[in-house]
N, C-alpha and C positions, 0 to 999 in steps of 0.2 A: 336784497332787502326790498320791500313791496315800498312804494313811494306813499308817503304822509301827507295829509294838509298839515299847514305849519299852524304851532300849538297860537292859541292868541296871547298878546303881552299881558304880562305879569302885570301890571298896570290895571287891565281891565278885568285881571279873574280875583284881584282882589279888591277893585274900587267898594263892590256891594260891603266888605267887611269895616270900610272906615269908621262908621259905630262902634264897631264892635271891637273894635284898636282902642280906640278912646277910653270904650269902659272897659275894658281888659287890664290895660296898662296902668290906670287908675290904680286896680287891684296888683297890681302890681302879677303878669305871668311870674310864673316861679317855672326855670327851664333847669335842666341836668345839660349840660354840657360833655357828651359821652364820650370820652376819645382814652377808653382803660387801656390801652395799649402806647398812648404816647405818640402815634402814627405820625400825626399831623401839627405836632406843636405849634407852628409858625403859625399855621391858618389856623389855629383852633383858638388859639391867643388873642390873633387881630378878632375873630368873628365872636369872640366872648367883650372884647372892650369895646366894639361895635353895639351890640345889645344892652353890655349897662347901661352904654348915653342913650339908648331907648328906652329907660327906666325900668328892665327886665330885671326880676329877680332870676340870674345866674349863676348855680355853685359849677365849678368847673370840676367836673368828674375824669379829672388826668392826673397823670402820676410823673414827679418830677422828670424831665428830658433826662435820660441817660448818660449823653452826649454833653450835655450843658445844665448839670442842675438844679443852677441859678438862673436858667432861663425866663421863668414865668415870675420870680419873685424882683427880679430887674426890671420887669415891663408891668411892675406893680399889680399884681393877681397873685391869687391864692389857689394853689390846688387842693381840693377834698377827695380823692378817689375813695376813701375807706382806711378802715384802720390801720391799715399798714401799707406804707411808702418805704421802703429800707433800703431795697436793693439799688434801686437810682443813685444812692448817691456815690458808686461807684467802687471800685477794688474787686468787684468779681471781675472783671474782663469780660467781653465779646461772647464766652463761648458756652455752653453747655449746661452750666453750676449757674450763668446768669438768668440763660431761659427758663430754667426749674424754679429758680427765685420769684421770677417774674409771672410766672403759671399759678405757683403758690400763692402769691400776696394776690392776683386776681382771681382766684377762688373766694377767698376769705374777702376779699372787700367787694365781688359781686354779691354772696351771702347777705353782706352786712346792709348791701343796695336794696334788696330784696326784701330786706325785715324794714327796712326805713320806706319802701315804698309802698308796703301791707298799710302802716300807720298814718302816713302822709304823704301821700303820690306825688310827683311833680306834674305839673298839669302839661309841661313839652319835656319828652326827652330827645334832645340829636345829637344823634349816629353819628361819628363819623368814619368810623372803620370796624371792619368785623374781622380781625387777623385769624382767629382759629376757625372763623368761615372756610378762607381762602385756602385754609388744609384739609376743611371736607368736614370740620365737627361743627358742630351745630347749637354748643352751650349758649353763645352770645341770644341766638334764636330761641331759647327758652326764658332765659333774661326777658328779652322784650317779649315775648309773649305773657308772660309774669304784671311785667309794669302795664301792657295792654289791659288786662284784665281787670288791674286796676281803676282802673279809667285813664291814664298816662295815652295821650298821643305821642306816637314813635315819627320822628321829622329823619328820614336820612340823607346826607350827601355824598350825592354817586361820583365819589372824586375818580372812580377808574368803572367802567359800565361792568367790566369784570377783571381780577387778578389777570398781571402781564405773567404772561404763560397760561391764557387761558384753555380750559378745556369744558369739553359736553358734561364731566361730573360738575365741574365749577358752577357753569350755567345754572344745572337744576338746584342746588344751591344756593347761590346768590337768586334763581327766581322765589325759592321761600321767601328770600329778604325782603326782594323788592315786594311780592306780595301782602306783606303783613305790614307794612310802614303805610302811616297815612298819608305820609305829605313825601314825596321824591324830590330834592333840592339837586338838581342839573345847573353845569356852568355853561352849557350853551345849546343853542334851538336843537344840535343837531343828535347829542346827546341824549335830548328828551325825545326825537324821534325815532333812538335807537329802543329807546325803554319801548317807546310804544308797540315798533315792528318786531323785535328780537322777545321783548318780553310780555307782551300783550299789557302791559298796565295801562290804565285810564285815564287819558287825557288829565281828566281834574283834579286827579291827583300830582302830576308833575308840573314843577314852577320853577323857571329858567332864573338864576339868579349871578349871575357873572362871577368868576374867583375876581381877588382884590390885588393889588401889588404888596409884597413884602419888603422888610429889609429899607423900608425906602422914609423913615421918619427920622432919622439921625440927618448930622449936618452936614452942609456941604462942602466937599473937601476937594480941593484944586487934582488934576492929572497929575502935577509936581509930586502934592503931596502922596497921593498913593503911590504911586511909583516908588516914591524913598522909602516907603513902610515896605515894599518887597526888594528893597534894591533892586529896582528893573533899571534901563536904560530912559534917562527921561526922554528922549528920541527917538527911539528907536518904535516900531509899529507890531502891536499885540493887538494878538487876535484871541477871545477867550471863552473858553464853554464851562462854565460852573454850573453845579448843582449836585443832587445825588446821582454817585454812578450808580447808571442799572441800563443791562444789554440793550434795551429798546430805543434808549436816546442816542445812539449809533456813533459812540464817540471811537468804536475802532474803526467804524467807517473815514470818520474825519481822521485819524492817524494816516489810514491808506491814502486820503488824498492828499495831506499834508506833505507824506515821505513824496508822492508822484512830483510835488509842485517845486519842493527841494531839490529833487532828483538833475529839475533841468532847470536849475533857478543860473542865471549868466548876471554875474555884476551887482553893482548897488549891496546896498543894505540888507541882510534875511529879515524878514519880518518875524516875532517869536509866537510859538502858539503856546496857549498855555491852559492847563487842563488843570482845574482846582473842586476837587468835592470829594467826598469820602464817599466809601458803601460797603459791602460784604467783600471780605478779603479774598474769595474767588476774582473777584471783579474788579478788584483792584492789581491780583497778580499777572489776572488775565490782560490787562491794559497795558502793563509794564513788560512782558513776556511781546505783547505785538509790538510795542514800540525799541524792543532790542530786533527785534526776527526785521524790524523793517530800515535800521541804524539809523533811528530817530535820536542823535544826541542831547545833551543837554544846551547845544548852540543854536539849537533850533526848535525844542520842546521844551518848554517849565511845568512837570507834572508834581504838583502839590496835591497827591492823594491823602487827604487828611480832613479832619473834621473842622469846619471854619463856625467860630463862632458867631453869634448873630452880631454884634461891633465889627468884624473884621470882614461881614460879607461888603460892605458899602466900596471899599477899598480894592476889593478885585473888579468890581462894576467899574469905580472910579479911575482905573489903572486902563482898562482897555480903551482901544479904539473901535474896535469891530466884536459884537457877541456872535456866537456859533450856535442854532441847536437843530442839527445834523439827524433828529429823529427818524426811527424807523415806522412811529406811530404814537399816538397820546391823544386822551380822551381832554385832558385839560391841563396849562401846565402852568403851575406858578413860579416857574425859573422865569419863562417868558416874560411874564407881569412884572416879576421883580425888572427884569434887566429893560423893559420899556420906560422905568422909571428915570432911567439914565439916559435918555434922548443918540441913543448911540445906534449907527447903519447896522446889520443882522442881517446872516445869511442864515437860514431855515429852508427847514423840508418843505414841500408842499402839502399842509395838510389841513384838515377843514379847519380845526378850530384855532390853528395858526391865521388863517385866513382873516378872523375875525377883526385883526389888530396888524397884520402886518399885507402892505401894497406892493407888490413888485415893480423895481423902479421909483419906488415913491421912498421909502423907510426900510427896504429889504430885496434882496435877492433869493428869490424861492427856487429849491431844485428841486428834482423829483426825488422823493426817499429811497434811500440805497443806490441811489446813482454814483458812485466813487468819482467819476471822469464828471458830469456836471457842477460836484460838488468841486473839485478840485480847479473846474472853470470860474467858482463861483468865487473862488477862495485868491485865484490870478488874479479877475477882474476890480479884484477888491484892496491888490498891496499897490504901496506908490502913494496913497492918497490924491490920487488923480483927479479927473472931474466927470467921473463916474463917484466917486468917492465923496467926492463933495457934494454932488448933486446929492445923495443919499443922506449924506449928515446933515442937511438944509432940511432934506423933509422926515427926516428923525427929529428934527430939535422939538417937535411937539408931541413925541411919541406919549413924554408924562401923561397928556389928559385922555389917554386911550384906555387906559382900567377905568374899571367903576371904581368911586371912592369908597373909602369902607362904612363912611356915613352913611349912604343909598342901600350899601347892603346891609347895614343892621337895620333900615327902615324896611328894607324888601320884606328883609329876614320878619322881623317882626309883624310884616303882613300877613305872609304866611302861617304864621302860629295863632293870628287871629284867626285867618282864613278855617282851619280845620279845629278850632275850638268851637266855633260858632254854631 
């Protein structure tokens, strides 16, 4: 990658628009919230009730969570995707007969987008995922070219720079995307300076906006307490990596070091690891298949492969003592944000935009990614609660004010959308 100047802050590329915020918001923006796939509920949620307190007219263009879907009507929002929402509400199952449902009903309700955007465009639409991009079609990219044409400014967030398992067809693909989008919404400097070198886009169009913490507005609830909501041992020392499983976040890495650490663990207590998130049942059988081939019990593994609802994420945060995330690479990750909201020491990969938020010897121990035997040092130096351990939870307990609040990013947000109306 050819080396970059670094982009200037967000601050100064949009001071010139503060006018333009003013009289904009007055008129109140009218923004489409685009997320027809569902992708991103959590962040699409937070960054839409982020923007109403910015007095953005917001329809949320998402279709109930599959998984929860009562999600968005719990965290007080309404979703509009189009005329028809069916399938969400669950009894197709996972497989096949879901997808077709779900292909169907966004046909007919991009259509229906289409004819509503001929008559009265939305003055922002943001992106936040292109899923039948990521399989090489290109509908989504006619949509927005559609509402472009309109007059509609396309905002998108580059939550992955490209699909994990990226390839050379993907590239040329997601570079149509990034081409045609006015505004490129990046969660960190370094990200924007991948747009720049990888995909030649223009400086002034990309603006660094930080992901936010999730999960982290419910109340606060004692170790005691979560512990008895999983029957864990109240004493006993869990170590835990929650989130979506998916290969990159290298949780059968962390199994390999885990079985190494047991293998010659002498005396005291085991500490328990505990693996909690759902994903595609590839991936989930694949985790269960390592952790037999490696005789990971259940005395020394707690794997809750399953879908945790947004209530009961606070509760595995609030149960651990140490977070895990073992990644092999990640462009941005809102597990991390979530789990800094919990002031708790984290052992993490080495990698840039880890970097951001987490100090080695300060609030984390950083290994290098795919190191099995570092990780698995990282994982020794960390049971006992010793004073390597304590040192770290001393300089955790302020880890909370290290996200942006979601406040900052719906004003960012909102700068931005002045920024390319103007």
């Amino acid at each position: 990658m050819t080396e970059q100047m670094p982009l200037a802050p967000l601050v100064d590329r949009t001071r010139r628009s503060e006018n333009t915020i003013e009289t904009q918001t007055k008129a109140q923006i009218r923004v489409w919230m685009y997320d027809p796939w569902c992708r991103t509920p959590w962040y699409t949620a937070a960054l839409t009730r982020a923007l109403l307190r910015q007095r953005m007219d917001v329809r949320l263009v998402c279709p109930r969570y599959q998984l929860e879907p009562l999600y968005f009507q719990e965290e007080g929002l309404v979703t509009r995707p189009g005329p028809l929402d069916i399938s969400t509400r669950g009894g197709l199952g996972p497989g096949r007969l879901l997808k077709g449902a779900r292909l169907t009903e966004y046909l007919i309700d991009t259509a229906s987008l289409a004819l509503e955007a001929t008559r009265r465009p939305p003055d922002i639409l943001h992106q936040q995922q292109c899923v039948l991009l990521e399989h090489g079609y290109e509908m989504e990219l006619s949509f927005l070219r559609w509402c472009k044409r309109r007059g509609t400014r396309v905002i998108h967030t580059v939550h992955n720079l490209l699909p994990h398992g990226e390839s050379e067809f993907l590239a040329t693909h997601f570079a149509k995307l990034y081409g045609l989008s006015d505004a490129l919404v990046c969660h960190s400097e370094q990200t924007a300076r991948d747009l720049q070198a990888l995909f030649s886009v223009a400086p002034k169009r990309i603006y660094v906006v930080p992901h936010g913490p999730l999960f982290a507005d419910g109340p606060v609830r004692s170790k005691e307490e979560c512990r008895a909501h999983f029957g864990l041992d109240p004493t006993r020392q869990v170590f835990l990596a929650h989130g979506v499983l998916r290969p990159y976040k290298g949780t059968d890495l962390l199994l390999r070091a885990w079985a190494k650490l047991m293998a010659r663990w002498s005396g005291g207590e085991r500490p328990l690891l505990l693996i909690a998130g759902h994903g595609d049942e590839s991936e989930v059988r694949a985790l269960r298949q390592e952790a037999a081939a490696l005789r990971l019990d259940d005395g020394v593994v707690r794997m809750d492969l399953r879908y945790s609802a947004a209530q009961e994420v606070p509760f595995y945060f609030g149960a651990a003592d140490v977070l895990l995330y073992p990644y092999r690479k990640i462009t941005t990750s809102g597990a991390l944000l979530t789990g800094l909201s919990y002031c708790k020491p984290i052992i993490a990969s080495d990698l840039l935009p880890f970097r951001d938020y987490l100090r080695q010897g300060h609030n984390a121990l950083l290994v290098p990614a795919e190191d099995v035997q570092a990780l698995e040092g990282a994982l020794d130096a960390l049971c006992g609660r010793d004073e390597l351990y304590q040192g770290l939870r001393d300089g955790s307990s302020k880890n909370g004010i290290l996200p942006t609040p979601w406040s900052e990013i719906g004003a960012r947000t909102a700068a931005i959308y002045a920024a390319v109306l103007a």
